[in-house]
Wavefront OBJ file of the C-alpha trace (Angstrom):
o trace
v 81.525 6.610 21.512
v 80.724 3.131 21.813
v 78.347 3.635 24.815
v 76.878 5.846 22.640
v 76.461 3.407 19.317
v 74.790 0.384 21.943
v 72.690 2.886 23.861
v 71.606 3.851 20.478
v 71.582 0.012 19.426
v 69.773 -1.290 22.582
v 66.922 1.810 21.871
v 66.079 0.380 18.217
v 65.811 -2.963 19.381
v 63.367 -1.738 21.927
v 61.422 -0.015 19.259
v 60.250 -2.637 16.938
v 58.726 -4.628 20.431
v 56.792 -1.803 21.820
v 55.487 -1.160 17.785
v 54.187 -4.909 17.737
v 52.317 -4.657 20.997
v 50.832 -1.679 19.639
v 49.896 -3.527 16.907
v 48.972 -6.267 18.595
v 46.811 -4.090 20.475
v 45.074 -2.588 17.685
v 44.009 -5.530 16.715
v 42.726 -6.615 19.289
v 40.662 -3.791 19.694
v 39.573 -3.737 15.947
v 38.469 -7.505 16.507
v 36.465 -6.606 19.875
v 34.893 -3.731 17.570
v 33.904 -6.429 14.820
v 32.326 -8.709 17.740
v 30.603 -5.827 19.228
v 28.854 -4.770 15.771
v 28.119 -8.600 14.791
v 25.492 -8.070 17.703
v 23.654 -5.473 15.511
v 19.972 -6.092 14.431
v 17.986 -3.341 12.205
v 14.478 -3.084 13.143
v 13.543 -1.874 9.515
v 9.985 -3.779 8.805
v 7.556 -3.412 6.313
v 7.482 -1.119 3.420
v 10.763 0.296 4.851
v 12.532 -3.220 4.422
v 11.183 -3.283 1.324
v 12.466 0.096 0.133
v 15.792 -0.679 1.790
v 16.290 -4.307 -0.317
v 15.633 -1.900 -2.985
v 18.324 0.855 -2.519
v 20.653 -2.264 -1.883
v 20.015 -3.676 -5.516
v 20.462 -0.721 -6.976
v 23.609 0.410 -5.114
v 25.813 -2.762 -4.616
v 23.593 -5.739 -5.976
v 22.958 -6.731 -3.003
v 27.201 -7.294 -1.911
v 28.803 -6.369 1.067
v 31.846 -6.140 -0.629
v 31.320 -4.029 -3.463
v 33.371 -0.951 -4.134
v 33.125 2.584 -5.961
v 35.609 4.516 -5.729
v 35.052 6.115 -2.045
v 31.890 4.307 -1.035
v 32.049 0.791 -0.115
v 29.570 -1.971 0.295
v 25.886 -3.092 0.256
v 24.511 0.707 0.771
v 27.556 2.332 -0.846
v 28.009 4.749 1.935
v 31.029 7.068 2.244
v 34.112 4.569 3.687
v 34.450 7.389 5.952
v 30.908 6.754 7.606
v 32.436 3.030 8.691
v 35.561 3.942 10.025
v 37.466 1.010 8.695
v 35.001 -1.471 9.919
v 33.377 -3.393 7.200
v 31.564 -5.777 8.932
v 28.453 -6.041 7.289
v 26.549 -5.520 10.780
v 28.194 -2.252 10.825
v 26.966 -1.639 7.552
v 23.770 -1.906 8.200
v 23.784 0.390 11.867
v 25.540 3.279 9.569
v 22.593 2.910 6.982
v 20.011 2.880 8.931
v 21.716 5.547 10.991
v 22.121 7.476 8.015
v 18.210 6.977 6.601
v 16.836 7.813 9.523
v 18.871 10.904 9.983
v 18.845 11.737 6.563
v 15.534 10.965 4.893
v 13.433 10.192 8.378
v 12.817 6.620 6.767
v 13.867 3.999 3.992
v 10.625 4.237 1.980
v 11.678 7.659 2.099
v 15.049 7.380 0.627
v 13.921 5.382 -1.675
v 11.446 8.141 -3.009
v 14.463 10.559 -3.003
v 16.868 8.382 -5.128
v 13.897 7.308 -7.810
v 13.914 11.129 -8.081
v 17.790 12.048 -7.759
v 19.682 8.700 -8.808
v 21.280 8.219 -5.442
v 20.719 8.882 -1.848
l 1 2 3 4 5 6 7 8 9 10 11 12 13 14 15 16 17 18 19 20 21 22 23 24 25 26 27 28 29 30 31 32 33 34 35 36 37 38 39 40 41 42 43 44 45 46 47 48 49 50 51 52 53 54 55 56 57 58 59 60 61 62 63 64 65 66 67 68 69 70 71 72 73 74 75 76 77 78 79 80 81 82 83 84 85 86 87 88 89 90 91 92 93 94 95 96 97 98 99 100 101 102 103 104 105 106 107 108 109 110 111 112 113 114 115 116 117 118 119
């Protein structure tokens, strides 16, 4: 029986180790992912930039940061569209991603939420 209690002993103190290196791991990887999307540049120009400074003001006031309920930052997409990243180059690959799937363009979108209220 007391094989038993350190087998059992010597199992949870291999536990907590193998939970911080997957830890450590995930952050690591989460980290790489931030560095990746800092690389990000939109290639929104003209009227389009214009119309997509203009969804920002009206969404978030321009912030990165700001929060609604489910919908985070300066677009107030869905948090689900950023799958926990944040960054705000990632926030602007998933909104143009989004226009341009969406709406075909941010002049566009802009049209549809002077109409609707949101996009």
């Amino acid at each position: 029986m007391g094989e038993q209690l350190n087998l059992t002993s010597e199992a949870s103190q291999a536990q907590p180790s193998q939970n911080v290196q997957s830890q450590n791991t995930q952050q690591t990887n989460q980290v790489q992912s931030n560095q990746t999307q800092t690389n990000y540049s939109s290639n929104v120009s003209g009227s389009d930039s214009s119309a997509k400074a203009w969804i920002a003001n009206r969404e978030s006031g321009g912030s990165y940061s700001a929060r609604n309920g489910q919908y985070a930052g300066k677009y107030q997409l869905s948090s689900s569209y950023l799958n926990g990243d944040y960054s705000a180059a990632n926030q602007e690959k998933v909104a143009d991603n989004y226009v341009n799937s969406r709406y075909g363009s941010w002049s566009a979108a802009k049209s549809f939420w002077q109409a609707n209220g949101w996009y």
